[in-house]
N, C-alpha and C positions, 0 to 999 in steps of 0.2 A: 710846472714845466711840462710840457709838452713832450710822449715819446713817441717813439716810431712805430708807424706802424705796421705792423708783422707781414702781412699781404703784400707790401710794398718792398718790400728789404730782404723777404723771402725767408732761409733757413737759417737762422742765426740765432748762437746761444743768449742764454739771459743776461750777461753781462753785456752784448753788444749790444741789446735792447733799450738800455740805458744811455743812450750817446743823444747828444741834442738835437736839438728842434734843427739845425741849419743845418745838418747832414742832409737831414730831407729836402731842404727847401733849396739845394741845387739844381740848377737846370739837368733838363733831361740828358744833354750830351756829360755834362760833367759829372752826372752820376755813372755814365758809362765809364770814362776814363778814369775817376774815383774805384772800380771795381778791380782792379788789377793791383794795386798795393793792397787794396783790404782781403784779396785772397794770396798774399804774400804773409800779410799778418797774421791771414787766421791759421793758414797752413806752419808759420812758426809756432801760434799756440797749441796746434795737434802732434808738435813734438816734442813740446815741452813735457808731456807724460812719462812718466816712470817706463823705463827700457826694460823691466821686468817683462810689463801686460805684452808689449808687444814681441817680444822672444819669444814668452809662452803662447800667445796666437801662431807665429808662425811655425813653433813647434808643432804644434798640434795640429796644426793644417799639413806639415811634414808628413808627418805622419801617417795622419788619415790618409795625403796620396802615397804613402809607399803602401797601406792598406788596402787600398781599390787596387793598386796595382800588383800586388800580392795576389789578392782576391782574381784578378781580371787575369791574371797568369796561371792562378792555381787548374791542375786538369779534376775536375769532379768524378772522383770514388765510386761506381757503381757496382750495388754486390749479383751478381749473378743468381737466379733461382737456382735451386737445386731440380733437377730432371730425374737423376737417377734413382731407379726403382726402390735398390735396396738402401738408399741413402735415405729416402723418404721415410721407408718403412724403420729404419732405427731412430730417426730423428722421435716417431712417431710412440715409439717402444721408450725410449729415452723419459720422453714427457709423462708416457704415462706409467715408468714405474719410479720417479719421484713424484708423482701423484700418490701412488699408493706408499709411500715411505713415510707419508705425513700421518701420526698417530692422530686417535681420537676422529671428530666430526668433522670433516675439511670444507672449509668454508664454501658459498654457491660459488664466488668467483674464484677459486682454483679448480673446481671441477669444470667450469663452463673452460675456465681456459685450456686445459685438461683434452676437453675435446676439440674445443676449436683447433688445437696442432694435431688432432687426428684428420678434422676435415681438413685445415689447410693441404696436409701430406693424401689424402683422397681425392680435393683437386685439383692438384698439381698432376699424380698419376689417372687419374680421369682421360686425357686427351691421347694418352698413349695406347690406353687400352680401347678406346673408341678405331684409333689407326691402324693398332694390330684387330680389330675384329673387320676392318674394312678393307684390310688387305689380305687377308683370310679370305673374304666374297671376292676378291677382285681378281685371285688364284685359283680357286674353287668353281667347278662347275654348276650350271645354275639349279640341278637335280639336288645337288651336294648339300648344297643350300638351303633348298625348299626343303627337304627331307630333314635339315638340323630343326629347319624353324618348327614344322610339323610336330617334330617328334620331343622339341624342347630340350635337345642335347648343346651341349656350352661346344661353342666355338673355340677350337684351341687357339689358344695362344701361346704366349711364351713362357715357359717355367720360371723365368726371371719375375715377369709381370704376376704371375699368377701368387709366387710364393708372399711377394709383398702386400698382393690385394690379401691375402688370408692373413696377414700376417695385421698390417693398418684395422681389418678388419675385428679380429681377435684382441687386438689391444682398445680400441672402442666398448667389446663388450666386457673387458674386464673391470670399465671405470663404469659403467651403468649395473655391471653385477656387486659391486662393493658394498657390503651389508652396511655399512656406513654412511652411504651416500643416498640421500631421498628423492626419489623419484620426484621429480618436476617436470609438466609441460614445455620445461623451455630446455630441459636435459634429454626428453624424449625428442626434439622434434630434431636436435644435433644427432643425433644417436641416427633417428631414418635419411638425414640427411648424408652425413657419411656413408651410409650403405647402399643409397641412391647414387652417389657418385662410383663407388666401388662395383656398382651391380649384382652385391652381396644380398640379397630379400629371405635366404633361409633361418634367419635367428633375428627378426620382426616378427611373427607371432608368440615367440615365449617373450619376446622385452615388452609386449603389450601386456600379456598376461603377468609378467614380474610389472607393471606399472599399478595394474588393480590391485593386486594381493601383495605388493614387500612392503613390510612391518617400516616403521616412520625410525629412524633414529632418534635418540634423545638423551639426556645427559639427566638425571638423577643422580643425585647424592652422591656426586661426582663420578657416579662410572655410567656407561653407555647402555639406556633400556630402547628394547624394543617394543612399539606403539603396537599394536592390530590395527591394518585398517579396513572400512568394510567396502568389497569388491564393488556391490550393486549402489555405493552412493554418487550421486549426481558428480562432483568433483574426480570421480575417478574414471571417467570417460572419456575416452579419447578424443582429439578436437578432428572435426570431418578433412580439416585441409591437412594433418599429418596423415589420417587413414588414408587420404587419397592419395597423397604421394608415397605412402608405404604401396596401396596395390598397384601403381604406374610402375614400381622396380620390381615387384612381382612378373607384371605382365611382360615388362619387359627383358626381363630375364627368363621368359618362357616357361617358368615354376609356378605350373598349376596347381601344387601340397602347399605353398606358401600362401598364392594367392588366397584360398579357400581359407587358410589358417589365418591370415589377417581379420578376412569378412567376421569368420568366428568371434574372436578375440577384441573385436572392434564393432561394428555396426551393430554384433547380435547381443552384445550382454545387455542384459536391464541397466547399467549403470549410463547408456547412449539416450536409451529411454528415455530416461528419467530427464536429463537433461534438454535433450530436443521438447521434451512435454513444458519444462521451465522458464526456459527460453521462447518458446512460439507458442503456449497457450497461457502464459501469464496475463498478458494481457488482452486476451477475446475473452475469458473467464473475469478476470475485470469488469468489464466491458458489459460482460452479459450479467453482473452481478447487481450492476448502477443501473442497467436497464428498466426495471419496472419503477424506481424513484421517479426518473427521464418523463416516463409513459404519464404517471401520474400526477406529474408537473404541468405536460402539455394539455393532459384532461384536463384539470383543473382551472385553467388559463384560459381553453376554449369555454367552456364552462361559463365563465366569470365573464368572457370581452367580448367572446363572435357569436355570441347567440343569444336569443331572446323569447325564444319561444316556449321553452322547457324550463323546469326548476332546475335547481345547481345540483342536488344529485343524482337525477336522472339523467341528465345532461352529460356528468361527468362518467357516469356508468357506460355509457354508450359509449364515448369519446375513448373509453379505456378501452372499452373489447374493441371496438373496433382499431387502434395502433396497436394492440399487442396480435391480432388475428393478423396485419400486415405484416408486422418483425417476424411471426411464426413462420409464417406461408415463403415470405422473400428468403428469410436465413435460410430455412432448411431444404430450399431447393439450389438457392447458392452454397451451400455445406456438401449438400450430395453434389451437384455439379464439380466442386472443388475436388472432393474427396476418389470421385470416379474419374476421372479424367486418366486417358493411356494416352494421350500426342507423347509425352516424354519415354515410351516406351517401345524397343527395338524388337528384341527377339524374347523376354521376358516378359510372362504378362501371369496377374493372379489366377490363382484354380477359380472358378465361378463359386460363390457364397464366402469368399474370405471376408469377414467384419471391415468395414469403411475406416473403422478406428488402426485396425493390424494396420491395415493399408498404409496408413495415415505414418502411423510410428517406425514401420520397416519399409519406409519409400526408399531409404538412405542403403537398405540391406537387398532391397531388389534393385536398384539403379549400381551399385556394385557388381550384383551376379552377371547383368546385364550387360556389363561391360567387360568381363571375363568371358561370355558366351561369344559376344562379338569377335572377342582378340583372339579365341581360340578357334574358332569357326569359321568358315570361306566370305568371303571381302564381299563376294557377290553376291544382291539380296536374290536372285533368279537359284539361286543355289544352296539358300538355306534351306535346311535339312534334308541336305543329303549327307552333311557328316557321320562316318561311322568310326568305328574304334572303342576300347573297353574305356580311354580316358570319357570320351562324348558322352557314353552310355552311362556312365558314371556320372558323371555331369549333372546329364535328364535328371535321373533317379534322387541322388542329392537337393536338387530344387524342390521335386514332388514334395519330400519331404517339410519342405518349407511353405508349403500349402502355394506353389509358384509353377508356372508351366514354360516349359521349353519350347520355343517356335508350335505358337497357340494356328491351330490348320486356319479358322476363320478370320485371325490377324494376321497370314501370312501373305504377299503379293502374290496377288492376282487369284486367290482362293476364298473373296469374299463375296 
């Protein structure tokens, strides 16, 4: 027998699929007029179902709209920052003495969180203390001013603001002083970051110097031993992007005993060395190690396919001194080339006969000085060196020392 077919008859279940050959074979009008009882029929069949499902549908669809509509009426909860100075600084004091309540070795992730509610509470008060130092200058006459910046005396502020900044501040360095807690890069860089926002730079040179030298915690036969560890290894050098934003809150707080304590404590110990030497001469040492294989490969080659004139070892003799007499002559005038170069250099430039290699390793320890000499010294190049004062002259002297020279006469404009 013959059923219907589906395209023709459209949506309809599997039972009506079953209906004979002569349903179809009605004329076109009479299928029309045929459609009106059969959607009389099939709409009795769609109630013939169990009055549970359909309760439970419209329950549920109830529902959900009294829920959008709950939802679309409810007013959304917003919790306010906190502003206030000394709110900040307990919330800050809060976190970090259940920080130090937790006995033994407290995991990295409660110290990192530890400080992030000291940064958080740093800045939040950040923008306050930016206003009051701005409306300090905008009170202040413009002598008043020049004379604070000069002389690198702190802008007063507000005793409110001030106690909180020492206060956020003090509580940061008691979770990085916690003989417990191990110096990490990633707990150093929170530590200058909070005190960048605070404008705090006086206690960044001893957390640099407690970064090289505090003993490691550790847990032995169940109680807590203290590691050594050694100041001068590559691992314990400071990373150049914390240095740098420790001396940008130096300079910016006008604390030229800080700045200088930074440079110290950071670009100058052998542990900096070591690592700029690891990181950027690993691989030209490489490099130059594979080199004469290289040389000897290419003699060899020339040797054997582009020539015909010479035996192979005569051939290859020549082919050798002659690429390694090229690598000599090209490197070591591009080395020296590299090596001597002052375009990157302002008002700091080396003593004449300082080794190419010093150069090389304390570029990071002169391009720091260099930018203290700038911040502390007049804006205008038409006017370098005529700074005077015991700080300047202090200054001079301090670089001498470092085998570095202060606004060099022959490198200075219009003195060449």
């Amino acid at each position: 027998m013959r059923r219907a077919n589906p395209r023709q008859v459209g949506f309809i279940c599997q039972s009506c699929a079953s209906l004979p050959a002569r349903v179809s074979r009605q004329p076109f009008s009479g299928r029309i007029l045929s459609a009106v009882p059969r959607q009389v029929v099939q709409s009795s069949v769609w109630r013939s179902t169990p009055a549970r499902w359909t309760a439970s549908v419209s329950a549920s669809k109830a529902a959900s709209d009294a829920g959008s509509d709950a939802d679309g009426n409810a007013v959304p909860v917003t919790q306010r920052p906190v502003t206030d100075a000394s709110q900040l600084a307990n919330m800050a004091e809060d976190s970090v003495n259940k920080f130090l309540s937790v006995d033994g070795i407290p995991a990295k992730q409660l110290t990192t969180a530890a400080l992030q509610s000291c940064l958080r509470a740093a800045a939040a008060l950040h923008p306050q203390l930016k206003r009051a130092e701005a409306q300090y200058r905008a009170s202040a006459s413009k002598l008043v001013s020049l004379g604070a910046e000069r002389t690198g005396a702190r802008i007063p502020v507000d005793a409110k603001l001030t106690e909180a900044t020492l206060r956020i501040s003090h509580a940061a360095y008691a979770i990085v002083a916690n003989p417990n807690v191990e110096m990490t890069p990633e707990f150093l860089e929170l530590y200058v970051a909070i005190q960048a926002q605070l404008g705090q730079p006086e206690s960044l040179p001893a957390v640099f110097e407690m970064f090289a030298n505090k003993p490691k915690p550790v847990v032995k036969d169940g109680q807590i031993a203290y590691v050594k560890q050694n100041p001068n290894a590559a691992a314990r050098a400071i990373e150049p992007a914390i240095a740098d934003m420790a001396l940008q809150t130096a300079i910016d707080a006008k604390s030229l005993d800080s700045a200088l304590g930074i440079i110290e404590s950071s670009y100058s110990l052998p542990a900096f060395k070591r690592q700029k030497l690891i990181k950027h001469g690993t691989a030209p040492a490489l490099g130059l190690a594979t080199l004469p294989f290289g040389i000897f490969g290419l003699s060899t080659g020339y040797a054997a396919y582009w020539q015909n004139t010479m035996d192979m070892s005569t051939a290859t003799g020549i082919a050798v001194a002659g690429i390694s007499g090229y690598f000599l002559v090209v490197g070591s005038l591009g080395m020296i080339a590299k090596l001597s170069n002052k375009d990157q250099m302002k008002r700091v430039t080396w003593t004449p006969g300082t080794p190419l290699r010093y150069r090389w390793l304390r570029e990071e320890e002169r391009a720091a000085l260099d930018k203290v000499a700038c911040a502390w010294g007049f804006k205008e190049p038409w006017r370098h060196g005529e700074e005077m004062g015991p700080e300047w002259e202090g200054l001079k002297e301090y670089m001498g020392y470092r085998q570095m020279l202060l606004d060099r006469v022959e490198f200075m404009e219009g003195m060449s």
